[in-house]
N, C-alpha and C positions, 0 to 999 in steps of 0.2 A: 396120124397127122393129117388135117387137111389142108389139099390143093383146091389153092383157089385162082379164079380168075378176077381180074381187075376191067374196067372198061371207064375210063375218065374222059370227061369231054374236055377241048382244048377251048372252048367260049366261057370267058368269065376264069381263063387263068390264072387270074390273080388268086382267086378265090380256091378255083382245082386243085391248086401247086400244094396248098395248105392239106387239103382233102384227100389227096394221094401221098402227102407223107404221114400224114396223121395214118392211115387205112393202112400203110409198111410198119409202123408199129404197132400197131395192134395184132397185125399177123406176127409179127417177131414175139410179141409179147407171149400171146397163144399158141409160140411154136409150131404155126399154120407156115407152110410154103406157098407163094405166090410164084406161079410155075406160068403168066403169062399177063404181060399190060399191053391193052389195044388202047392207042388214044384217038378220040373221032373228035371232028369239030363242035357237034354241040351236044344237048341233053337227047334233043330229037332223034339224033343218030345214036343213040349208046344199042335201041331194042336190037337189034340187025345184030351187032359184034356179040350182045348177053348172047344171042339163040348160038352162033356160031362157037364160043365156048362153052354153052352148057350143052352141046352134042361132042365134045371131048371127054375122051374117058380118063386122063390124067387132072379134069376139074371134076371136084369135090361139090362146089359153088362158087357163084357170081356176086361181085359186088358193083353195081353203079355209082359215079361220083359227077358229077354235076352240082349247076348254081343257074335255079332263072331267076333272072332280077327283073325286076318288074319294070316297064315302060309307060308311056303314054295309051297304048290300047290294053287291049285284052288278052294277045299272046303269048305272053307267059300262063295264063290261066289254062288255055289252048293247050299248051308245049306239055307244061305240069299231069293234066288229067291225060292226054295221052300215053303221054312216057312212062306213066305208074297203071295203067290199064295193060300197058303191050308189056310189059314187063313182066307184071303176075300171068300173063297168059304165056309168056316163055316158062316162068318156072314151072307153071302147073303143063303146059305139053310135053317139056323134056323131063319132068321129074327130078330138078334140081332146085335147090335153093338160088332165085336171085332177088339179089335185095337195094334197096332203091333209096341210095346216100347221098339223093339232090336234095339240094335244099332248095326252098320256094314252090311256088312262087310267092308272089304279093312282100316281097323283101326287096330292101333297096341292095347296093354293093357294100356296102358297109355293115349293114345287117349279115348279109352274106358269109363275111369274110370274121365277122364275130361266130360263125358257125362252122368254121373248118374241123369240128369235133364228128359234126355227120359221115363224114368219111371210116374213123375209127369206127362207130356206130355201125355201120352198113359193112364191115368186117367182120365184128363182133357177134350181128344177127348171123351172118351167110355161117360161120365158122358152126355156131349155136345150133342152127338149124340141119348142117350137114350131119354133126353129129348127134342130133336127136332121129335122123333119118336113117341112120349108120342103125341104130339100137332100136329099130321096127323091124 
């Protein structure tokens, strides 16, 4: 069975609330334990809480959950490439699965919240990937 961690941002919780239940049934569904939820204010903040549960020896894998909706500049484009840069560079240092179930950017809220499915998704990988890692 894998343990897995959760890290859902509280920005654009309309959107998260969708994304962290969808991401509890898909671990129910897989018979995966979620053995710890950290919620942080945005997508920005998730890389920090991923590194600090994938140096847990009761997480299996990480799954991120976030939503950047797009604004008038460019920061969500900003938000977006760093938080999936720092992200793979957690999994690849601590040698676990974390997977990266933000959606955007360049989406409106509404866009957003028609994609609360990303959450299941970013479950689904981290579960997939632990046990393909399990079997090396």
């Amino acid at each position: 069975m894998v343990s897995l961690g959760l890290v859902v941002a509280e920005f654009n919780r309309s959107v998260t609330e969708g994304m962290e239940a969808a991401a509890r049934d898909a671990a129910d569904a897989a018979n995966a334990t979620v053995v710890e939820t950290v919620h942080v204010p945005g997508a920005y903040d998730a890389p920090l809480v991923a590194d600090r549960l994938a140096r847990r020896s009761d997480v299996d894998a990480v799954a991120v959950l976030g939503a950047i909706v797009t604004g008038d500049t460019d920061h969500d484009e900003v938000i977006g490439h760093a938080i999936a840069s720092t992200l793979s560079d957690v999994s690849l240092e601590r040698d676990v699965p974390v997977t990266l179930g933000v959606s955007g950017p360049g989406m409106s809220g509404a866009e957003a919240r028609e994609r609360v499915e990303k959450g299941a998704e970013a479950v689904e990988s981290a579960i997939d990937l632990a046990d393909t890692l399990e079997d090396l």
